[in-house]
C-alpha positions as a Markdown table, in Angstrom:
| # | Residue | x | y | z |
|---|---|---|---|---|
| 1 | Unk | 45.0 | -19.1 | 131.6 |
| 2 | Unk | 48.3 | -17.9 | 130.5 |
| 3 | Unk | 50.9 | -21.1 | 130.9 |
| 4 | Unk | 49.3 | -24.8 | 129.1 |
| 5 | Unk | 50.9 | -28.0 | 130.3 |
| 6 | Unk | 52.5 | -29.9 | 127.3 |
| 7 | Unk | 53.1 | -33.6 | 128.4 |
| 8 | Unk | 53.6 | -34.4 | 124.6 |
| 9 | Unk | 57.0 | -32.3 | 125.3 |
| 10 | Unk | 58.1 | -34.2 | 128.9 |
| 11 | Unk | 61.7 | -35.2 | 128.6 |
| 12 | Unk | 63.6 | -36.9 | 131.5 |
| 13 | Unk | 66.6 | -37.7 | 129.0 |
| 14 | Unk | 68.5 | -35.6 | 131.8 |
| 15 | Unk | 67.6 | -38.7 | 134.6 |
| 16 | Unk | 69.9 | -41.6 | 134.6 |
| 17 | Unk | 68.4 | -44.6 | 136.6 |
| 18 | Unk | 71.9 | -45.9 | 137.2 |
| 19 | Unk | 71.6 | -49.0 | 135.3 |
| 20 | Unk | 70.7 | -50.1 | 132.0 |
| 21 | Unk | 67.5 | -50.6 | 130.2 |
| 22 | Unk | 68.0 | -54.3 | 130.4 |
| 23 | Unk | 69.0 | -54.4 | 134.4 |
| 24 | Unk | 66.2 | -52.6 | 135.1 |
| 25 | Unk | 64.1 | -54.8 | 133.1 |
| 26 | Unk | 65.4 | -57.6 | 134.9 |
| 27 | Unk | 64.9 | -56.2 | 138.9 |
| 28 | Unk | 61.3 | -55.8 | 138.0 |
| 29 | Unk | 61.4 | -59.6 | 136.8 |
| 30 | Unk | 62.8 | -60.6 | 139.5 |
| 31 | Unk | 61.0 | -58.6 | 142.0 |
| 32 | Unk | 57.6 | -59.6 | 140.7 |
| 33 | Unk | 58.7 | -63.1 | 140.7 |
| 34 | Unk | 61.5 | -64.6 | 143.0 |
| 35 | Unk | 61.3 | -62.0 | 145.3 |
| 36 | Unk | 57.3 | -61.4 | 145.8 |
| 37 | Unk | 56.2 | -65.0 | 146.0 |
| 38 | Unk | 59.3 | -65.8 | 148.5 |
| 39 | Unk | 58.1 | -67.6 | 151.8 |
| 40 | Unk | 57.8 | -64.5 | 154.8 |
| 41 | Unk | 60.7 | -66.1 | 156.7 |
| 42 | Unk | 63.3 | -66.0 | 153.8 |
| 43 | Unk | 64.7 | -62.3 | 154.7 |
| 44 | Unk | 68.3 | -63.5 | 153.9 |
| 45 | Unk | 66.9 | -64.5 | 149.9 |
| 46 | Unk | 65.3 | -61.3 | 149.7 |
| 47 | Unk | 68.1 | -59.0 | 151.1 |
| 48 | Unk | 70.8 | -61.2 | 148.8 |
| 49 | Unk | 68.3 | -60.4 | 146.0 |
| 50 | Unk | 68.7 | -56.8 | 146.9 |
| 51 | Unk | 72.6 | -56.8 | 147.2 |
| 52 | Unk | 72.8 | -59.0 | 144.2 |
| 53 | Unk | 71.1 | -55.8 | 142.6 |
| 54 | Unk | 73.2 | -52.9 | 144.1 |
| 55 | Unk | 71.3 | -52.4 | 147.4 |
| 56 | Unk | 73.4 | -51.8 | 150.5 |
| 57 | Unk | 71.8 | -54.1 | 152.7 |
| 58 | Unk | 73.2 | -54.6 | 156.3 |
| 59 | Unk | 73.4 | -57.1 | 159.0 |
| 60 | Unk | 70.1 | -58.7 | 160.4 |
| 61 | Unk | 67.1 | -56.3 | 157.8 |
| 62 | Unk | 63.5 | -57.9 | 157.4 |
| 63 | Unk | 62.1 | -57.3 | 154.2 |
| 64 | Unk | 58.9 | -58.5 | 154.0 |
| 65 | Unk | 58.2 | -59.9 | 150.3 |
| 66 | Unk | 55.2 | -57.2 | 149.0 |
| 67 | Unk | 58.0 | -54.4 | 149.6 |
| 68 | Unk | 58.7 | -52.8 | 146.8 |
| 69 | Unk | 62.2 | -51.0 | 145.2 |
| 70 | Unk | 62.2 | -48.8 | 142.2 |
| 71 | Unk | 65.7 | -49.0 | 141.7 |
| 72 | Unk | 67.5 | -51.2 | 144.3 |
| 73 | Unk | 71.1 | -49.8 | 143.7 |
| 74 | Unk | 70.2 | -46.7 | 145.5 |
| 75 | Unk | 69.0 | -47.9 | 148.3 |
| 76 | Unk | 70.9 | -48.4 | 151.8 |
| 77 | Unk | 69.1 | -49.9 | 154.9 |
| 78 | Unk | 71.1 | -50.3 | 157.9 |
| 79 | Unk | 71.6 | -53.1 | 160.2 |
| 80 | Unk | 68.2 | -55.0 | 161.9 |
| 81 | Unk | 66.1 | -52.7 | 160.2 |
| 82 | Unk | 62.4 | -53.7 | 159.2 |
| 83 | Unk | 61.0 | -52.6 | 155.9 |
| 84 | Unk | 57.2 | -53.9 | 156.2 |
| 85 | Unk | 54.5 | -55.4 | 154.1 |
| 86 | Unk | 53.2 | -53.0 | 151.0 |
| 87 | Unk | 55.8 | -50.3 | 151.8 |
| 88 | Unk | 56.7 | -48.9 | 148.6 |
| 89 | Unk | 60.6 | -47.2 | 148.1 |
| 90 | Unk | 60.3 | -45.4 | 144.9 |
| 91 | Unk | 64.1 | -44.6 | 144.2 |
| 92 | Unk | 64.2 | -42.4 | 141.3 |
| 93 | Unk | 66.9 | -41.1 | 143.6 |
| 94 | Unk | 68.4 | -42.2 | 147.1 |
| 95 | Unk | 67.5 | -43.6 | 149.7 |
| 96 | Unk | 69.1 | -43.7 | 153.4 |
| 97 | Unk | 67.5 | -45.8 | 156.1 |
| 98 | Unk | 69.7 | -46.2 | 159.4 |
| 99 | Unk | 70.0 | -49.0 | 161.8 |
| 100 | Unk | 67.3 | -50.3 | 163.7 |
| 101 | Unk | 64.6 | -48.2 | 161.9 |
| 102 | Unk | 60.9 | -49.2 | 160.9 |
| 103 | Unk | 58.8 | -48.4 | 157.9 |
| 104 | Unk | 55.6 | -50.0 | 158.8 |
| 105 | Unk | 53.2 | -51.4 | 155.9 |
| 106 | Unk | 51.9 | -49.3 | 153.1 |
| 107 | Unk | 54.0 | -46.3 | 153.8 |
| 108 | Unk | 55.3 | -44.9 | 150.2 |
| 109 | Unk | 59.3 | -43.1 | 150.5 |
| 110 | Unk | 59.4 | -41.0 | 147.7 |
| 111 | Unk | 61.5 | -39.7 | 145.8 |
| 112 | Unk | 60.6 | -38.0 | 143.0 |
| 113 | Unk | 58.0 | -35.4 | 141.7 |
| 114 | Unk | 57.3 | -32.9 | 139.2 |
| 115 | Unk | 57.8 | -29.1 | 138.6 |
| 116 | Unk | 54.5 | -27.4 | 138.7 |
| 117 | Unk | 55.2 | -24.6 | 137.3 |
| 118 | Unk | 57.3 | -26.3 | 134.0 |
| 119 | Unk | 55.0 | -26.5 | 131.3 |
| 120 | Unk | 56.6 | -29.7 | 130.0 |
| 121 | Unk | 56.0 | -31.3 | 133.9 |
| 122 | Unk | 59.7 | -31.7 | 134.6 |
| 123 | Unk | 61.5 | -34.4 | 136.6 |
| 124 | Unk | 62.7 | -33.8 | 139.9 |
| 125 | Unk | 64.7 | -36.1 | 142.8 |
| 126 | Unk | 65.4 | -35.5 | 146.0 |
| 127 | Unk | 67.3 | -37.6 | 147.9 |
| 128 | Unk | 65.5 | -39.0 | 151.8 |
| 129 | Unk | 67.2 | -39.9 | 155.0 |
| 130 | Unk | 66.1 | -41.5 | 157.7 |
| 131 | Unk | 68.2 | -41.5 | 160.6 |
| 132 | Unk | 69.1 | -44.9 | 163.1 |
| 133 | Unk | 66.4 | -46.0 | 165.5 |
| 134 | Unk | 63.7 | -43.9 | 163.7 |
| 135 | Unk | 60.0 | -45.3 | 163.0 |
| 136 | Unk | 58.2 | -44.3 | 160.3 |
| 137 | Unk | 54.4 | -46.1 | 161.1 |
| 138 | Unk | 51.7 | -47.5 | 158.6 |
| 139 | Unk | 50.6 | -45.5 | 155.9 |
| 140 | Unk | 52.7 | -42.4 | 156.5 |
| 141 | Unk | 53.9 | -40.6 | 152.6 |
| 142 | Unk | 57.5 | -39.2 | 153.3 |
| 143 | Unk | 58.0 | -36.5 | 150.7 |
| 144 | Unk | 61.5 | -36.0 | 148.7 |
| 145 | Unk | 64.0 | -34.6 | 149.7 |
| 146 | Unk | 62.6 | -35.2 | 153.3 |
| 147 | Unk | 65.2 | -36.0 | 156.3 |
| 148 | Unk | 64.3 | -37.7 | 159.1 |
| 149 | Unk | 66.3 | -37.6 | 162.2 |
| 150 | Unk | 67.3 | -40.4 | 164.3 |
| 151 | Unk | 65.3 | -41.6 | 167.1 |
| 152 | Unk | 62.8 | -39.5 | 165.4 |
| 153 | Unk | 58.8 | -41.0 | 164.6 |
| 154 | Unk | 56.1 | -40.6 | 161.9 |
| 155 | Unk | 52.5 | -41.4 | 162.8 |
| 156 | Unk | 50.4 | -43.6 | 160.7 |
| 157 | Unk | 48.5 | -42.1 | 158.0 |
| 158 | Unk | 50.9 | -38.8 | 158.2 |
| 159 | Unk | 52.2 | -36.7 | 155.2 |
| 160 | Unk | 55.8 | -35.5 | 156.0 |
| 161 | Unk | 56.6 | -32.6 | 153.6 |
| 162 | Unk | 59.2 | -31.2 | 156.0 |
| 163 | Unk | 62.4 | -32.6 | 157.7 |
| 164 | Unk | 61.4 | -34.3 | 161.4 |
| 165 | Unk | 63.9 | -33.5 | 163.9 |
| 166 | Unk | 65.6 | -36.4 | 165.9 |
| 167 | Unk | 63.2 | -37.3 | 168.8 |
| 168 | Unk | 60.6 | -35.3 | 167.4 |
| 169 | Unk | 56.8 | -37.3 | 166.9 |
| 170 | Unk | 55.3 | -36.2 | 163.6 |
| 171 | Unk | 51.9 | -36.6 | 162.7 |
| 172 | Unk | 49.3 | -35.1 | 160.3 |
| 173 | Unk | 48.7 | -34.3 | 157.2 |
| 174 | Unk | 50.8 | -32.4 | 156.6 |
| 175 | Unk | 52.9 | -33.5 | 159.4 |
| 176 | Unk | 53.4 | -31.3 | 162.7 |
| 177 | Unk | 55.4 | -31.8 | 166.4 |
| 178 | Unk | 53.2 | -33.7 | 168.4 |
| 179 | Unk | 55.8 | -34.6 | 171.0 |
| 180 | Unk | 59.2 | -35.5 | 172.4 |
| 181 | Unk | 59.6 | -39.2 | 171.8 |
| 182 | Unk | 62.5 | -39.8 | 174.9 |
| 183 | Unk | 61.6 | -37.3 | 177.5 |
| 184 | Unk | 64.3 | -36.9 | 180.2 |
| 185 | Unk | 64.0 | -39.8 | 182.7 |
| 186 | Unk | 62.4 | -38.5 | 185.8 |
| 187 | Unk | 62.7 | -41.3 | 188.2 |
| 188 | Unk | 59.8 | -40.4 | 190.5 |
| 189 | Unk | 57.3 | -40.7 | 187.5 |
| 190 | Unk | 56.0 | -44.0 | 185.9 |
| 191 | Unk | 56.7 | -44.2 | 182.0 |
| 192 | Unk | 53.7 | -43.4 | 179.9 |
| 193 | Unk | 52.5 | -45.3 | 177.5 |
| 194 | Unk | 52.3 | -43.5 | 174.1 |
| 195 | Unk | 50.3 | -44.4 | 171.1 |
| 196 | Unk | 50.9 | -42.8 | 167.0 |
């Protein structure tokens, strides 16, 4: 093999977190501590937490308290969102969640990886979207860089490596169209239920 990995040359001095040293030091206190051991119903602690730290919280979000946020300050969730239990927003850069989306439990927004083919294993961020009304369900591992459209859903357990369309249903590993999540309304047929 041609090409060896050097990790005792990895620099990120290009990367700025957006904060100092000491700020971030002191999210991850208070994260660990104020916010995780915060009763479930104290949503408007948590999201003042958030906004006390740079987050763009809006009107009406649920956080629950095992979320967690990389950096807070560039992060912006949009009114009566939901940001469940063990869901993990790792915001090496940023991240956009609409109004009235989901991110069910234990699903991981990332946003930052490495160059594979950098022998020193180079930083990269990529920004992720996710547009109003859109659910992203338990487990799922949105990718960076990744855009997900409004009205738009994520299956559980699914891998999204490539932007999802608005309306679209994702699922898989990696995740593919399954379906139209608002078909036209056909009065003469009864609504289905669907399932992801």
């Amino acid at each position: 093999m041609k090409n060896k990995i050097r990790l005792d040359q990895y620099d990120q001095s290009h990367y700025s977190r957006g904060r100092s040293g000491m700020v971030v030091l002191l999210w991850w206190f208070v994260q660990g501590t104020l916010f995780r051991f915060s009763l479930h119903p104290m949503y408007s602690w948590r999201n003042m937490l958030l906004r006390l730290f740079g987050a763009s919280i809006g009107r009406g979000v649920k956080v629950r308290p095992t979320a967690r946020f990389t950096y807070p300050w560039k992060v912006a969730i949009g009114d009566h969102s939901w940001i469940g239990d063990h869901v993990e927003l790792y915001s090496l850069d940023r991240i956009e969640i609409g109004e009235h989306c989901v991110i069910s439990q234990q699903s991981y927004i990332c946003t930052g990886t490495h160059n594979i083919r950098d022998p020193r294993f180079g930083l990269v961020t990529r920004p992720v979207r996710i547009g109003d009304g859109a659910w992203v369900a338990s487990g799922a591992f949105v990718y960076p860089g990744v855009t997900i459209g409004p009205m738009a859903v994520v299956a559980a357990r699914s891998t999204v490596i490539r932007n999802v369309p608005a309306n679209e249903v994702h699922a898989g590993s990696p995740a593919q169209y399954l379906q139209d999540r608002f078909a036209p309304v056909n009065p003469s047929e009864p609504r289905k239920e669907v399932l992801v």
